[in-house]
C-alpha positions in Angstrom: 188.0 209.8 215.0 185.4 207.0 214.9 183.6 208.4 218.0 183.5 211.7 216.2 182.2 210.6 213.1 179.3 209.2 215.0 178.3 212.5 216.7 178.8 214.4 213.8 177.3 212.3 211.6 174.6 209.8 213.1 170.9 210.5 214.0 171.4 214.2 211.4 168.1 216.1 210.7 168.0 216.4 206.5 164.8 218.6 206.5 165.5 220.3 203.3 166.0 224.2 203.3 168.3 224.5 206.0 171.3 223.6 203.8 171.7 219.9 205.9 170.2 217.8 202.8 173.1 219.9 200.3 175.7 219.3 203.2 175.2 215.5 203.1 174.9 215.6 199.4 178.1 217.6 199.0 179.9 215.2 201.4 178.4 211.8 199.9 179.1 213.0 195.9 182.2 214.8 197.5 183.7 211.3 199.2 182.6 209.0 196.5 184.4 211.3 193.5 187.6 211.3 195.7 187.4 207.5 196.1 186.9 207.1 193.0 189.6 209.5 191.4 192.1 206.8 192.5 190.8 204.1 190.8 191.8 206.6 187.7 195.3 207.4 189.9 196.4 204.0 190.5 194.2 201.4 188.6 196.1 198.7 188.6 195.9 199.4 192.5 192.9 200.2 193.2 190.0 198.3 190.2 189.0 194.7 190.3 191.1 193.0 187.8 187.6 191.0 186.4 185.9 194.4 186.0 188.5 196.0 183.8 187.9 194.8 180.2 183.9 195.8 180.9 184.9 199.2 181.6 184.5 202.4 179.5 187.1 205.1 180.6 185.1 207.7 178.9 181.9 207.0 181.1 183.5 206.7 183.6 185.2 209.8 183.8 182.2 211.4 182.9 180.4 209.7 186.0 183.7 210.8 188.1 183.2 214.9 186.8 179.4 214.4 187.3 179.7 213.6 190.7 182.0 216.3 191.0 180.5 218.6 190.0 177.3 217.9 192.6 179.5 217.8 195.0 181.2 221.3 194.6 177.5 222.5 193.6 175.6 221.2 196.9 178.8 222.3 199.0 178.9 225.8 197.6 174.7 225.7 198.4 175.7 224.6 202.3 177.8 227.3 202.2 175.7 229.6 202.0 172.5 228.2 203.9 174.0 225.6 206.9 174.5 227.2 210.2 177.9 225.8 209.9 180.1 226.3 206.6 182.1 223.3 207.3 180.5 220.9 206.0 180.1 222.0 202.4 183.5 223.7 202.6 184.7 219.9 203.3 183.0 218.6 200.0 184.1 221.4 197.7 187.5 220.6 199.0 187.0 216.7 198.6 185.7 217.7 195.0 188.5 219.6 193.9 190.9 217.2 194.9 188.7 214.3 193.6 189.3 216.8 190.0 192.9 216.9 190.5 193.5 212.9 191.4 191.1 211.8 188.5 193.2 213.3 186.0 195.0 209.6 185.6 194.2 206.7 183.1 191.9 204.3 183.3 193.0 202.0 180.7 194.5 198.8 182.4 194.0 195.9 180.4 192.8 192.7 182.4 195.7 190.8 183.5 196.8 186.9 183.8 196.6 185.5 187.3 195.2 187.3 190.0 197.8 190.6 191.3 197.2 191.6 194.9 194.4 195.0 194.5 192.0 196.6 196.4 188.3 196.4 194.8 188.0 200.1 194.9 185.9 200.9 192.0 183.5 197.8 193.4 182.8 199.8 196.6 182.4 203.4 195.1 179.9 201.7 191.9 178.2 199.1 194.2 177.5 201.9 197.0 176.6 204.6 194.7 174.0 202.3 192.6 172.3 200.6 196.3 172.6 204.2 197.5 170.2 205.9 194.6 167.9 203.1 194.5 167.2 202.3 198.1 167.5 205.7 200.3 164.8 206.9 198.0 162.6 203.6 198.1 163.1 203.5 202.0 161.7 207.4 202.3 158.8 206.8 199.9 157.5 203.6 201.3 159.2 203.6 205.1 158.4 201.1 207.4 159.2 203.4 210.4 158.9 207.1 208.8 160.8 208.5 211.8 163.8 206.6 211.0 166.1 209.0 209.4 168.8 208.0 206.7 171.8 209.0 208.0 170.4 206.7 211.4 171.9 205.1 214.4 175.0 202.6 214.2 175.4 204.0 209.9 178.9 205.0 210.4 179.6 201.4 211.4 177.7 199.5 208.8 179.3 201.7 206.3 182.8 200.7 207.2 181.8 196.8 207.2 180.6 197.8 203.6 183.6 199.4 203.0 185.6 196.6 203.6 183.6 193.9 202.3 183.9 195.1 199.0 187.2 196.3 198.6 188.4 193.2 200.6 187.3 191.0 197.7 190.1 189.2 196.8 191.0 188.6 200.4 187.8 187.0 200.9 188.1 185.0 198.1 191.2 184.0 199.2 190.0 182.1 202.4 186.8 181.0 201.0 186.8 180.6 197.0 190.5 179.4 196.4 190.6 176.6 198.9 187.7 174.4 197.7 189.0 174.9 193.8 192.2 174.3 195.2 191.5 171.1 197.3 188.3 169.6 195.6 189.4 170.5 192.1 190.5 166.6 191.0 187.9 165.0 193.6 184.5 166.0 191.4 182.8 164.4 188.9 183.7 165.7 185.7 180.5 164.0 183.9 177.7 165.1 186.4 179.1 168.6 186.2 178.7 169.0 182.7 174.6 167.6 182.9 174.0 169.9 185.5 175.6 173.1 183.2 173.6 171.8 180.0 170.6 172.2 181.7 168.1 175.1 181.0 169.5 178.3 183.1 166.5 179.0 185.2 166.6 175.2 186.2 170.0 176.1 187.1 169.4 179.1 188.8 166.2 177.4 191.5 169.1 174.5 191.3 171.1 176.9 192.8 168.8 178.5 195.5 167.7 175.6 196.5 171.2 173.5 197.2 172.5 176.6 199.0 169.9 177.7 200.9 169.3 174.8 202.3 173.1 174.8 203.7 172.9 178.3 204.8 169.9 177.7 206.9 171.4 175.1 209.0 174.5 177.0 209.2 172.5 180.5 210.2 170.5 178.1 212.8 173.8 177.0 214.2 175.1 180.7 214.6 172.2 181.1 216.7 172.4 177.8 218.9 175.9 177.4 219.4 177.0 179.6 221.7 180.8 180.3 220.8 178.8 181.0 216.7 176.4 183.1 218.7 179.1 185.8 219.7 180.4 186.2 216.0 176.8 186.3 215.0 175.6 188.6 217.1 177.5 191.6 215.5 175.0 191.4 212.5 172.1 191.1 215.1 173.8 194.1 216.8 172.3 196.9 214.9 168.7 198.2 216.5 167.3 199.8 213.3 167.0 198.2 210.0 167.7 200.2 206.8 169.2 198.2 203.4 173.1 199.3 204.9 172.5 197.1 208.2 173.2 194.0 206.2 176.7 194.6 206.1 177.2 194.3 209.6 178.8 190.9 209.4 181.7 189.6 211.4 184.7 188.9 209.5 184.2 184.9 210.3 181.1 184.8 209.4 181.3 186.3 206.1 183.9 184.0 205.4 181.9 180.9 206.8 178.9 182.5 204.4 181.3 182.6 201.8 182.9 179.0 201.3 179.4 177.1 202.6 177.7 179.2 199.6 180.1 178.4 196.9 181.2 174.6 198.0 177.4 173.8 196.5 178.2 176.0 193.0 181.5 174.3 192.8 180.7 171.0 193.4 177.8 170.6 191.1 179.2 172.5 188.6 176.9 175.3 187.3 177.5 177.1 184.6 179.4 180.6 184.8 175.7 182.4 183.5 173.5 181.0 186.2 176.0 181.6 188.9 176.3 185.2 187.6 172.8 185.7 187.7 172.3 184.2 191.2 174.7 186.3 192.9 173.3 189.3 191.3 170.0 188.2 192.6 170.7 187.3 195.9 172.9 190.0 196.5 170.3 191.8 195.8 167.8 190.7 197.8 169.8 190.4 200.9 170.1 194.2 200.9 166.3 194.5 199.9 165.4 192.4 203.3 167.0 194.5 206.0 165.4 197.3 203.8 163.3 200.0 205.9 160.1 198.9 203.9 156.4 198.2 204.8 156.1 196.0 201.8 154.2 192.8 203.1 153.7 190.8 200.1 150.8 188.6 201.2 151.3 185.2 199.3 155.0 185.8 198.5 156.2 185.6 201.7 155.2 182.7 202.0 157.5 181.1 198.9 160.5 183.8 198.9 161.8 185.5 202.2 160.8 189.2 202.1 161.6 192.1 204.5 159.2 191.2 206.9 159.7 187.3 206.8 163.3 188.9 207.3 162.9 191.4 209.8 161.1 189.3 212.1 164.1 187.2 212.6 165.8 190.8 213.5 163.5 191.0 215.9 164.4 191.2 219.8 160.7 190.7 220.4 161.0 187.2 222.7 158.4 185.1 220.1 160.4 186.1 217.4 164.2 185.4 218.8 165.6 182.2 216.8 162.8 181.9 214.4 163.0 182.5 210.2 166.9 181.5 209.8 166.1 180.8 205.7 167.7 183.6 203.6 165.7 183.4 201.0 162.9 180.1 201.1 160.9 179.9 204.2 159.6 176.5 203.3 163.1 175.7 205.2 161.5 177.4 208.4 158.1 175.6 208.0 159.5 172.3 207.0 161.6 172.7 210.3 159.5 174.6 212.8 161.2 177.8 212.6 159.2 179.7 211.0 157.4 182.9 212.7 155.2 185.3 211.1 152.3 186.9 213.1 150.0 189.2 210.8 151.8 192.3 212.0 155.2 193.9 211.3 158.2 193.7 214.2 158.8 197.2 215.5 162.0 196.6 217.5 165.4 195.3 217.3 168.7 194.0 218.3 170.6 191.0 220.1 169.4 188.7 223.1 169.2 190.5 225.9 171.5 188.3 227.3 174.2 189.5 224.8 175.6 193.5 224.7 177.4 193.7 221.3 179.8 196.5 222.0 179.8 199.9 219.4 182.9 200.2 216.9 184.6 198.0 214.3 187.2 196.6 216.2 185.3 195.8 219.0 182.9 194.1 217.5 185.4 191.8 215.7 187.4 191.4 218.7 183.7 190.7 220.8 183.6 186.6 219.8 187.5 186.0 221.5 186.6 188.0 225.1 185.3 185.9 227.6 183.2 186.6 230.5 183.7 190.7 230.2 181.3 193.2 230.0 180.4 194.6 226.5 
């Protein structure tokens, strides 16, 4: 099924007036709605317990039938214009049962403790909200214009999105949990409580500063440690760069990303606003610097990492392999003779060519545990 959806579905011409752009639109809107509609079916299932109380069932439904509704719209469009009805016949279908599922309540009130759930409605919001502002920022201002959306290796980073999102609380789990649970009595109480009085931008550079600085030597490591290398690798995998390739991470390393960036929040103490707003910065920007964009940013880049700071250590260009770990101040590179930034952009990428990262989900995560095998 997986090789399928990658013929079918990778490297697809959109040129409009053919019925291809409808067919994709159909079958995005089309798979979305239906995702969605059982977040309506089985909420207590399928939303993010924290979400719930900020939640208008009324919007949201209307959001559900909107999409709907462009699906059913583009599909019946496809129909009538694509050289093969399929396609659109498959997103009227996933629309009308998206109707019929998304008849349910969506009135779960936030519960006490934490119930096991699936972060549904986190996937289908978070992807439809990345999806309308980047695929049209990527085709207006493309780095590589021949790149086409629906690219190389897509299908992939799409299911490492999938399940990075609605894999929340399991991530949490092995990451979050643990350090409250084990360093909970061992911090200072006092300290904690200067640091969250301060002002909240102070707290916010407090913030990028203390944890960039541990994810730098941890993203160096990944790259000079061999046995971190091959878990790495899987994000360096993907040889065109487009806002969805930065979900191409290896189960261990998003956990390793995970607890080494909030040990630093936890410890110090933060308060809930500035670690609210870093995440939704820095989540954020990660996606923005894998970004298919020609933005250059000429003194910026030198203080915040942008996407060509970014891309360059994406690079499989030999001056650019190991260089620009910082994800997001490059001061760390040039403090520590990492940086590289030549006054072009890097045009190719992928892994070491001493490393073949093999295609497919499960391979990938099962890549870090073979030894001496061919990819």
């Amino acid at each position: 099924m997986s090789r399928y959806l990658r013929e079918q579905f990778e490297e697809v011409d959109l040129t409009p007036g053919r019925g291809r752009l409808s067919a994709m639109v159909s079958l995005a809107f089309g798979m979305l709605a239906f995702t969605g509609s059982f977040c309506f079916l089985f909420p207590d299932w399928f939303t993010t317990p924290e979400f719930r109380a900020l939640y208008s069932a009324t919007w949201l439904r209307v959001a559900l039938y909107a999409g709907i509704a462009v699906a059913f719209v583009a599909g019946f469009v496809s129909v009538l214009r694509h050289e093969n009805r399929r396609y659109g016949l498959v997103g009227m279908l996933l629309a009308c049962m998206a109707a019929l599922f998304g008849s349910g309540q969506l009135d779960v009130p936030p519960v006490a403790g934490r119930s096991v759930y699936a972060g549904l409605d986190y996937f289908v919001l978070t992807l439809l909200v990345l999806g309308l502002v980047f695929i049209p920022l990527e085709r207006a201002f493309a780095k590589d214009p021949a790149q086409k959306t629906l690219r190389k290796g897509w299908v992939t980073d799409m299911k490492y999105f999938l399940f990075s999102h609605v894999g929340l609380q399991l991530i949490s789990f092995f990451t979050i949990i643990p350090i409250q649970v084990l360093l909970h009595d061992k911090v200072d109480i006092g300290f904690q409580q200067k640091i969250a009085s301060l002002p909240l931008w102070v707290q916010f550079i407090g913030i990028l500063v203390a944890v960039d600085f541990g994810t730098y030597w941890a993203h160096r490591a990944m790259h000079e440690i061999p046995a971190l290398w091959k878990i790495h690798a899987v994000h360096h995998s993907s040889e065109q760069m487009d806002w969805l390739a930065s979900s191409r991470l290896h189960l261990g390393e998003i956990l390793v990303n995970r607890f080494l960036g909030y040990l630093p929040i936890f410890v110090l103490g933060f308060s809930p606003a500035a670690v609210y707003a870093y995440l939704v910065f820095i989540s954020f920007h990660a996606i923005f610097i894998h970004a298919n964009v020609r933005f250059r940013f000429p003194v910026l880049r030198w203080l915040i990492a942008t996407p060509e700071f970014h891309h360059w250590h994406h690079s499989s260009e030999d001056e650019a392999v190991d260089k620009n770990y910082a994800a997001f101040l490059p001061v760390y590179d040039v403090l520590f003779g990492t940086v590289y930034m030549p006054d072009k952009l890097a045009s190719t990428y992928g892994t070491r060519a001493s490393t073949q990262v093999p295609e497919g989900v499960v391979k990938q995560f099962l890549f870090p545990f073979r030894r001496n095998r061919p990819a």
